[in-house]
Each structure stands twice: as C-alpha cells, then as structure tokens.
C-alpha positions as CSV (number, residue, x, y, z in Angstrom):
1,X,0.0,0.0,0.0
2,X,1.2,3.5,-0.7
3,X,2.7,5.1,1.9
4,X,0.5,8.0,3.0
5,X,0.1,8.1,6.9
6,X,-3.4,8.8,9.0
7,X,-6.3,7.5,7.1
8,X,-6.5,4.2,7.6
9,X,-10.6,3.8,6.3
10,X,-13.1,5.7,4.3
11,X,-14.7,7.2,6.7
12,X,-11.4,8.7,7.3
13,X,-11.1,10.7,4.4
14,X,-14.2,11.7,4.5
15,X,-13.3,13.4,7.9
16,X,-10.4,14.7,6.6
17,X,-12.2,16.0,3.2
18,X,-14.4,18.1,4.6
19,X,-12.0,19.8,7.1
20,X,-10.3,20.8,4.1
21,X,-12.5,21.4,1.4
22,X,-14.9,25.2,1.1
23,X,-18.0,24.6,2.3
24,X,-19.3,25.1,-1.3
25,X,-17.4,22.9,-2.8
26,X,-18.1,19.8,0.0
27,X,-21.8,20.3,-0.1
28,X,-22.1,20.3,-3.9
29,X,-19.7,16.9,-3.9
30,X,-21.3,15.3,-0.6
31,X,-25.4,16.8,-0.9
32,X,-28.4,14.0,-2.3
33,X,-31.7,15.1,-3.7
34,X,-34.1,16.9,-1.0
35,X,-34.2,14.8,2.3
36,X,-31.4,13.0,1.2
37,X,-32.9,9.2,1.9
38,X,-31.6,7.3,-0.8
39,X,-28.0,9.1,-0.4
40,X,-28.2,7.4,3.2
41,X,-30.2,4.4,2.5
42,X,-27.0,3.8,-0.4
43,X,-24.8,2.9,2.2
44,X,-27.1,1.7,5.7
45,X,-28.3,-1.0,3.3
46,X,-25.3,-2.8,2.9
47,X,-25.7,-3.7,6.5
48,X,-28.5,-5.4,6.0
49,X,-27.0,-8.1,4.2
50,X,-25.1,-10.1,6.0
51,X,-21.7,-12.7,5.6
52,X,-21.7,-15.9,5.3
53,X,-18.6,-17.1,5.6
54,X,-16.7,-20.3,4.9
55,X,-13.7,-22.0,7.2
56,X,-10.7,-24.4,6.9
57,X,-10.2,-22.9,3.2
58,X,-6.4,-22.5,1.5
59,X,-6.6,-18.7,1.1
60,X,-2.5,-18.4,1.4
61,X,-2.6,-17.2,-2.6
62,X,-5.8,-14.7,-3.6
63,X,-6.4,-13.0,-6.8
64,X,-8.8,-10.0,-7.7
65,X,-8.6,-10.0,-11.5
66,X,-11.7,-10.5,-13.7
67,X,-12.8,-9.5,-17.0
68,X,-15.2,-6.3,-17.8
69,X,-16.4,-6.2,-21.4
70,X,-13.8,-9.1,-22.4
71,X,-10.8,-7.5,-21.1
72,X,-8.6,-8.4,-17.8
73,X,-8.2,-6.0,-15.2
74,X,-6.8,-6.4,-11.7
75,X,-9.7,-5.9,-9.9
76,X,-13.3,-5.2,-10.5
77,X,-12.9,-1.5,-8.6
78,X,-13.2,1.0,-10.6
79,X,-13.8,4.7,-10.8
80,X,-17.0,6.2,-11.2
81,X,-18.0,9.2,-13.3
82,X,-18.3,12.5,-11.4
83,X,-18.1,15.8,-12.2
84,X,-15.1,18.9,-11.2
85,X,-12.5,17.1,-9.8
86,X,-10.4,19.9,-9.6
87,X,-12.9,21.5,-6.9
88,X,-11.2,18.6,-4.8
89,X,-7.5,19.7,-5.6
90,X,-5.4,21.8,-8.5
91,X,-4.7,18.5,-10.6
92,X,-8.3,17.0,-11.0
93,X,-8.6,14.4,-13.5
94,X,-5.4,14.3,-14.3
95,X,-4.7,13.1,-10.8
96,X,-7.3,10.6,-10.7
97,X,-6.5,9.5,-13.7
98,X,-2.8,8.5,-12.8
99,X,-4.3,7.0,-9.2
100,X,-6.7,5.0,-11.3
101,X,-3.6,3.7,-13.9
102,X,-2.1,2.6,-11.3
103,X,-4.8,1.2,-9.9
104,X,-5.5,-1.4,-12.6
105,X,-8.9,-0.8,-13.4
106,X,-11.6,1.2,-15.0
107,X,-11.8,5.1,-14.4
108,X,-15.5,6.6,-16.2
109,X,-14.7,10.2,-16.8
110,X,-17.5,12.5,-16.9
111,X,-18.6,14.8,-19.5
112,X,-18.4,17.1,-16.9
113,X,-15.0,16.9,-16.7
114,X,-12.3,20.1,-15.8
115,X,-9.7,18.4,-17.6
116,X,-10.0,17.3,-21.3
117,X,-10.6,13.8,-22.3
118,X,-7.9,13.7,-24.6
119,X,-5.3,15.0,-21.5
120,X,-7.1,12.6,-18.9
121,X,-6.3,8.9,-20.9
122,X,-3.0,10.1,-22.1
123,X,-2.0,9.4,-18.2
124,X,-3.2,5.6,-18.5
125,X,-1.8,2.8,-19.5
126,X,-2.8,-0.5,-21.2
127,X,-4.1,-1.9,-18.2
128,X,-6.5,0.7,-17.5
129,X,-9.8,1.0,-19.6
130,X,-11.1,4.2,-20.0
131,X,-15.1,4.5,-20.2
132,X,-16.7,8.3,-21.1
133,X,-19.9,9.2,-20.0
134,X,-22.3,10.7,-21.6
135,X,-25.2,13.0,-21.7
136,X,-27.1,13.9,-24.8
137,X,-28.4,17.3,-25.7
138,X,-30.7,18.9,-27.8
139,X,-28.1,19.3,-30.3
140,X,-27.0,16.2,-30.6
141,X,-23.7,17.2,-32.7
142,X,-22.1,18.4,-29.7
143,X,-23.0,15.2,-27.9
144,X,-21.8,13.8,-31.1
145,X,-18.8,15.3,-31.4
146,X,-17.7,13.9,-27.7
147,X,-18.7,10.5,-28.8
148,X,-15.9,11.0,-31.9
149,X,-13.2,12.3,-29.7
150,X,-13.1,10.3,-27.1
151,X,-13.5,6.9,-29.3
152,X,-10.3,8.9,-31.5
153,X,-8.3,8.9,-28.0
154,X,-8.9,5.4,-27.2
155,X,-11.9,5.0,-24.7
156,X,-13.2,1.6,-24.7
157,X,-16.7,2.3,-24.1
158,X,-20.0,4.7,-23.7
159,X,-21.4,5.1,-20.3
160,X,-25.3,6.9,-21.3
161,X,-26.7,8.5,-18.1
162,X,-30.4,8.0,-18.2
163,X,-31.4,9.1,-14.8
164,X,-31.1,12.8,-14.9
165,X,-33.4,14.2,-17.7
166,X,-33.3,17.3,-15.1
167,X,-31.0,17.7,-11.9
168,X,-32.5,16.7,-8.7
169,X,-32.9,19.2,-6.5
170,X,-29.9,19.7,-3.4
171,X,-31.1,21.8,-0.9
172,X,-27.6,21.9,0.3
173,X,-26.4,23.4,-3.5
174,X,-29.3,25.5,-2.9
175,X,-28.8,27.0,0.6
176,X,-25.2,27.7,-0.5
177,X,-26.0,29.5,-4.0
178,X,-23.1,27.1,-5.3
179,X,-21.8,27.4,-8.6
180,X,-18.0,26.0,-9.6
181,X,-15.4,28.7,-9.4
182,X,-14.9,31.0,-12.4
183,X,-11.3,29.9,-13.0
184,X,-12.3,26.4,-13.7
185,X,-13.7,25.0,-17.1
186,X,-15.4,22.1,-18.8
187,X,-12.9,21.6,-20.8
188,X,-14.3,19.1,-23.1
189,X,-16.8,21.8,-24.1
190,X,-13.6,24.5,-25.1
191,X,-13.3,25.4,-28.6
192,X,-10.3,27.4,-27.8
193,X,-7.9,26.5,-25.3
194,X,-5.9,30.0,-25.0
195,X,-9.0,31.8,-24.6
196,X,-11.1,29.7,-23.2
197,X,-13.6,30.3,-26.1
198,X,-16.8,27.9,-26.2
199,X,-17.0,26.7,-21.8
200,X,-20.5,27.2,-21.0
201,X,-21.0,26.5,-17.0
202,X,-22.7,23.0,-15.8
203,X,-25.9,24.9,-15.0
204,X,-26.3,26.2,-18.6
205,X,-25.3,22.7,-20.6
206,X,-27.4,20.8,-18.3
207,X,-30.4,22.5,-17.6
208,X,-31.0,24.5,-20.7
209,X,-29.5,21.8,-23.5
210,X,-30.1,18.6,-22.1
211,X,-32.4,16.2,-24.1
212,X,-35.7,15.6,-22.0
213,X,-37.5,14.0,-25.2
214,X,-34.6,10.9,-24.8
215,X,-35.7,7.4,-25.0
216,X,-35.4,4.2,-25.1
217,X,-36.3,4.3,-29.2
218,X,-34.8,7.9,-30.2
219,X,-31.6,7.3,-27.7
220,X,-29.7,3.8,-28.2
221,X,-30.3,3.9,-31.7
222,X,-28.9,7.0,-32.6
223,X,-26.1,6.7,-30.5
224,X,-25.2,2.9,-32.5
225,X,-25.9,4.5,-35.5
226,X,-22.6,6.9,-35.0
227,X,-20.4,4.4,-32.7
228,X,-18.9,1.4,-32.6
229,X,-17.7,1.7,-29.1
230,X,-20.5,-0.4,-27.0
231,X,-23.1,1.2,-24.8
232,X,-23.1,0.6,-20.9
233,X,-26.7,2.5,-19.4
234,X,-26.1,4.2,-16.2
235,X,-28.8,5.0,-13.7
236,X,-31.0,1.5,-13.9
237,X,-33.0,0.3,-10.6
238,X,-35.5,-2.2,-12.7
239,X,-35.8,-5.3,-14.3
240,X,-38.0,-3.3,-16.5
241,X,-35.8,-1.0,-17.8
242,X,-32.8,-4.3,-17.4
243,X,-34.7,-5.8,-20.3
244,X,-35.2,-2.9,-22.3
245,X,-31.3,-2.5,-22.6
246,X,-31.1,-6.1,-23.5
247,X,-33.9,-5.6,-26.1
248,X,-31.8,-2.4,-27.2
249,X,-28.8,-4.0,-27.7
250,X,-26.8,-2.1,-25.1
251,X,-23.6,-4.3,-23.8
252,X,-24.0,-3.3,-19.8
253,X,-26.3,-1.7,-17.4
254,X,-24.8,0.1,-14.6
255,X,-27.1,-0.3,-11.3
256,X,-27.1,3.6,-9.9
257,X,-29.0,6.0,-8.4
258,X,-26.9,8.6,-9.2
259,X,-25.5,8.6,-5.5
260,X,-29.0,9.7,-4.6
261,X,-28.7,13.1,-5.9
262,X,-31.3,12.8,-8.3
263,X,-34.9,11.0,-7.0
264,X,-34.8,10.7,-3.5
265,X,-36.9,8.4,-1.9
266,X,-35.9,5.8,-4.8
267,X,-34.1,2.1,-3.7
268,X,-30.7,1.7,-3.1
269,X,-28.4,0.5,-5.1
270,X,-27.5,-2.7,-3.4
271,X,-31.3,-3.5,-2.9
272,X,-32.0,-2.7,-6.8
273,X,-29.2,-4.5,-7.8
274,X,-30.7,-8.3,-7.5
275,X,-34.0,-7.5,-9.4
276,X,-31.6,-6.3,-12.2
277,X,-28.8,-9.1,-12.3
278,X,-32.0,-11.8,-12.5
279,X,-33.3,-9.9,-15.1
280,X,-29.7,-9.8,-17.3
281,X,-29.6,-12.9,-17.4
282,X,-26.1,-13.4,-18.1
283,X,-27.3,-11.5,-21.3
284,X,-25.2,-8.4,-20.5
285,X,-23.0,-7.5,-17.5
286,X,-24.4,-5.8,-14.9
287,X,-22.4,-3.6,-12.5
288,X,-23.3,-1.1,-9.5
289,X,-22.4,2.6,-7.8
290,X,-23.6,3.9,-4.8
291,X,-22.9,3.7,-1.1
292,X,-19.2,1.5,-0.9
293,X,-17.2,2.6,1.9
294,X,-15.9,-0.8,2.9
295,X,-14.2,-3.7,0.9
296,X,-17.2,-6.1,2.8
297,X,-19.9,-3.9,0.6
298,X,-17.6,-4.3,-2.5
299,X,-17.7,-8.3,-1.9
300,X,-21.3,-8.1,-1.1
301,X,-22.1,-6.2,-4.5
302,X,-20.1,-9.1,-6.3
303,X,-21.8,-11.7,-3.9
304,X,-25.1,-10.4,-5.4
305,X,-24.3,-10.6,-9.0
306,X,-22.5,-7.2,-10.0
307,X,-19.3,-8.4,-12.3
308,X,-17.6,-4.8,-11.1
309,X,-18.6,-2.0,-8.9
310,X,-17.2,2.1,-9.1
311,X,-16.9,4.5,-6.7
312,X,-16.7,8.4,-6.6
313,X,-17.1,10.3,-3.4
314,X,-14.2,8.3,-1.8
315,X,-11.9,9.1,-4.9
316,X,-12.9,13.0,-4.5
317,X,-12.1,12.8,-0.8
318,X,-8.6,11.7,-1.4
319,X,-7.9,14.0,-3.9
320,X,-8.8,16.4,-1.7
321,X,-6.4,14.8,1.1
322,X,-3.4,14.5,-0.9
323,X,-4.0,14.8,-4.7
324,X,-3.0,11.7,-6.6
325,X,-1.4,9.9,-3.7
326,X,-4.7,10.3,-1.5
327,X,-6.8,9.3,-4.6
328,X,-4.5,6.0,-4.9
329,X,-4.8,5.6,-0.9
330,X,-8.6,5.6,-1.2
331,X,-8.5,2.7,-4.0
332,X,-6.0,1.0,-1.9
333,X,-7.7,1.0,0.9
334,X,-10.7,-0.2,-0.3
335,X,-8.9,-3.1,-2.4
336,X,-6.8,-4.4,0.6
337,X,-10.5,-4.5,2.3
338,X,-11.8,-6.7,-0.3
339,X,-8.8,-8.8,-0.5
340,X,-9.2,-9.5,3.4
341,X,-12.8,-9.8,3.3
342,X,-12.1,-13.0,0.5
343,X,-9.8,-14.4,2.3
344,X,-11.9,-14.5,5.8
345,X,-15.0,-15.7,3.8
346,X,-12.6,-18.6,2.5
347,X,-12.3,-17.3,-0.9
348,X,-9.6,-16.9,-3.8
349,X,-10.4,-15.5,-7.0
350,X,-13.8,-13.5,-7.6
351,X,-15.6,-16.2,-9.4
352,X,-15.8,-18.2,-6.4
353,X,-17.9,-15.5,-4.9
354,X,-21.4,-15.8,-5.5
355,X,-25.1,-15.4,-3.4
356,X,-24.1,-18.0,-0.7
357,X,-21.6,-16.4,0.8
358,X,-24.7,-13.7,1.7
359,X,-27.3,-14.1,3.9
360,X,-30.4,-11.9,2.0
361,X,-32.0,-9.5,4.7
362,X,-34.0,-10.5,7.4
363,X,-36.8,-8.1,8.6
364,X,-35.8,-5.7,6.6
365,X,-38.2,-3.3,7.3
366,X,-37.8,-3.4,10.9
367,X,-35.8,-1.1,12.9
368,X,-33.8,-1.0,16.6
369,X,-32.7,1.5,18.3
370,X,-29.5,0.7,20.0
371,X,-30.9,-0.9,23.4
372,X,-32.5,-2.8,21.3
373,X,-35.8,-1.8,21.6
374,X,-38.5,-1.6,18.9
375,X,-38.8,1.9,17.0
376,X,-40.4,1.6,13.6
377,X,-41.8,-1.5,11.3
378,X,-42.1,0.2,7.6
C-alpha cells in the first residue's frame, strides 16, 4: 500500500475531506436530492445483508482479477464518473487518472470533466480502460462530437446516463448559491484552449441543452448509428428498464442512483441490484455505484451478482487529502479491504464468490434502536 500516513478507512477521508475542502465545494460533492434518503439508505443498506462465511479454506494465494467487457483488469474496482474534480484539488482528472492507472482498473470520466478527455487517458496505460460518460443534448452534434473524440483517443466504451433528464434538486447546493469557481472550465466543451472560447457553465449545458425528449427508441439507436464503441446504461434500478437495454442492444447496465442526488426516496443501489442481475440474465454485464465505503460492501455487490462496482465520493475525498497519492490511498484501501474480506469468507479468486456467501435481509423493514428496543416496522 502507498505510503501515505493517517487515514486508515473511508470514513477517514471523508473526515479529513471536509475539514479541508470550502464549504461550497463539500456540499455540492457530498449533498443527495431533498431529504437525502436514498444518499443514506445507499450505504445503511449494505448492512442489511449479511456474511456468510466459509472456514478451513487455502486462502495463502488470492487474486482480484476478472474481466469487464472481455478485457482483464486487476480488480473489479473501478472509478465512477463525477463531475469537477479539480474543486477537490489543482490537478483533478489528471490526478485521478494516474491513481486510477495505477490502480488497474476502470476510471469513467464524466462529460463534466475540468480536464480534457484527450489529457485525462494520455495518463493511463494498457491496463486501464477508460469508459466516457455521456449526456445527450438537444443538439445532438455536440454530444456527437464527444462520442468521436473520445473513441479517437482510445476509450473503450460509452457510459449513457439515463437518470437525470433534469438535476435533482440539493437543498444543500441551494442554501449555498453554489456554482463551480470562475477559473475552472469544462474543458471538453472549449473550442479554444488559449482563450477559453466555447465553456459554457454545468448549469447552462445541463439544464438549458439537455435532451428531455430521450428514450429508449430515439436514444440507443442513434447513438449505435454513429459508434462502434459499446453502450453501458447508467442510472437502472428495474428489471423493467434491465430488459429494455437487452432488447436495445446495449452491452452493460450500470445499477445507480446517481449517489442519490437525483430521485430521493428511490431504492438503493444494493437493494435494486438483485432484481436487475436476475433480469440480465447473463445477457449483459451488470455492474453497480452507490454507497461503498468498505471492501465487505464491495464483496457483497459481487456476492449479489455485480461483475464490477465504481466509486466516486471516496476518490474526491482523497484527492482532496493528498492529490493523486490520496486518490491511490482511497482505491488502496478499499482493495486491501476486499482482498481481506475474500480471504476470511474462505475465498480466492472473484468467481468463487457468489449469493451463498450472503445471507439476503431479514426483517428488513424493521428497525432498533440501540438498546435494542423496537422503533419503527415500515
């Protein structure tokens, strides 16, 4: 592990994040939607599901790797997409970029990146993919043109975020009147990089030119029609909508709530992702976002069917700790926590780990408080 000193979990960094970061900038990274249930309920209901462990196993030799759209990678912990990563810390994607290289993995950059796409997968390597997300506008040429570039510069697939056709509303964003810094851009929306020509602000491209008539039949098609890269769809909680990417012909579904920013009040992640992996079946890979703070909720994800899970609001808070070493230090710790998890479940590679090694919730709509004594039955 690297060799940065104090945090020593998640929960951590997130201390130490928000002791360093403006107010503004923490609330618009950590807020959910309204009441913020489903930004909790994303990580208490990991809890619920408990270990089931296996003894007297040889677990002296453990290995993480797996594949993810036919390719190996070291470990199905990846990056997920999120936006101004240089609100964390002066380097931003470029940063987590070189963290997530050296990670081994998969790092989704958003859209709504501050560093270009073309800068942030020049710091990989060959045993990173590189996934870009994707919104679609109005005019769909400058979604278009994104698409091009970033298949040009080598990403290996299209991540299509369905669940935000508007932004959910933060009361924390709101109470703060946040909006990014002046001196930072979208850069994959600057025509001219001297001037700074062409960066309209996330408010602007998002609420004014996003694409509220996309669907299902207008969406998948049209982006097929001007890509070969394949499609993963982000933002799925359904069987439903599972088999409507199958029908579609998309290669993935990524199980996501958009860390409960956008419709509170809507399942976690963890509890939407069984209905969806049931309803793949083994058609196309499913994978998950939302709520992992330990290594045990990483196994659990994979225990439940996910074939790789991402992460964001850890990745921020290391950046914000200590840049690309802190951003590394977040991955780490959450790999060495899945690597110890597998070996005191008794198991060795991650196809071994499948439902049986978790116990699906029981009561799971009752609640304790912590003598123990009976406080709500939802």
């Amino acid at each position: 592990m690297d060799n940065v000193s104090g945090p020593v979990c998640i929960k951590d960094l997130e201390t130490i994040a928000r002791s360093v970061m403006p107010s503004g900038a923490w609330g618009y990274y950590d807020s959910g939607a309204n009441d913020e249930q489903t930004k909790y309920s994303n990580i208490s209901a990991f809890d619920e599901y408990r270990l089931h462990p296996r003894m007297l196993r040889d677990v002296s030799t453990i290995s993480t790797e797996t594949t993810v759209l036919g390719q190996r990678v070291k470990t199905p912990l990846g990056v997920a997409p999120c936006a101004l990563h240089k609100l964390a810390h002066a380097d931003g994607e470029l940063a987590t970029s070189r963290a997530a290289a050296g990670h081994g993995s998969i790092m989704i950059l958003s859209t709504y990146s501050t560093t270009s796409l073309e800068k942030v997968i020049a710091e990989g390597d060959g045993n990173t993919q590189y996934w870009m997300q994707l919104y679609v506008y109005r005019e769909r040429q400058v979604s278009e043109s994104i698409v091009r570039r970033a298949e040009k510069a080598g990403f290996k697939a299209l991540v299509l975020t369905v669940d935000a056709p508007v932004l959910g509303r933060r009361l924390v964003d709101a109470r703060n009147k946040f909006n990014p810094p002046s001196h930072l851009h979208l850069e994959n929306f600057i025509q001219d990089e001297a001037t700074g020509a062409g960066s309209e602000t996330f408010g602007a491209l998002f609420g004014a030119n996003g694409d509220q008539s996309l669907s299902w039949d207008n969406g998948i098609a049209w982006l097929q029609s001007i890509t070969t890269l394949p499609i993963i769809v982000k933002g799925i909680l359904t069987k439903e909508d599972t088999e409507l990417a199958i029908k579609h012909g998309c290669a993935g579904v990524i199980v996501s709530n958009h860390g409960g920013r956008q419709l509170d009040g809507a399942l976690s992640s963890i509890d939407a992702l069984p209905q969806v992996v049931a309803a793949a079946q083994d058609k196309i890979e499913v994978y998950m976002d939302g709520g992992i703070r330990r290594g045990s909720d990483i196994f659990k994800a994979l225990a439940l069917g996910a074939r790789a899970v991402f992460v964001a609001r850890p990745v921020l808070w290391g950046l914000a700790y200590k840049g690309e070493r802190g951003a590394r230090h977040a991955l780490e710790l959450l790999q060495k926590e899945l690597e110890l998890t597998m070996m005191l479940t008794g198991t060795t590679s991650i196809e071994q780990i499948d439902k049986s090694f978790v116990y699906q919730p029981v009561n799971r709509w009752v609640r304790y408080n912590k003598r123990g004594e009976l406080v709500a039955k939802l």
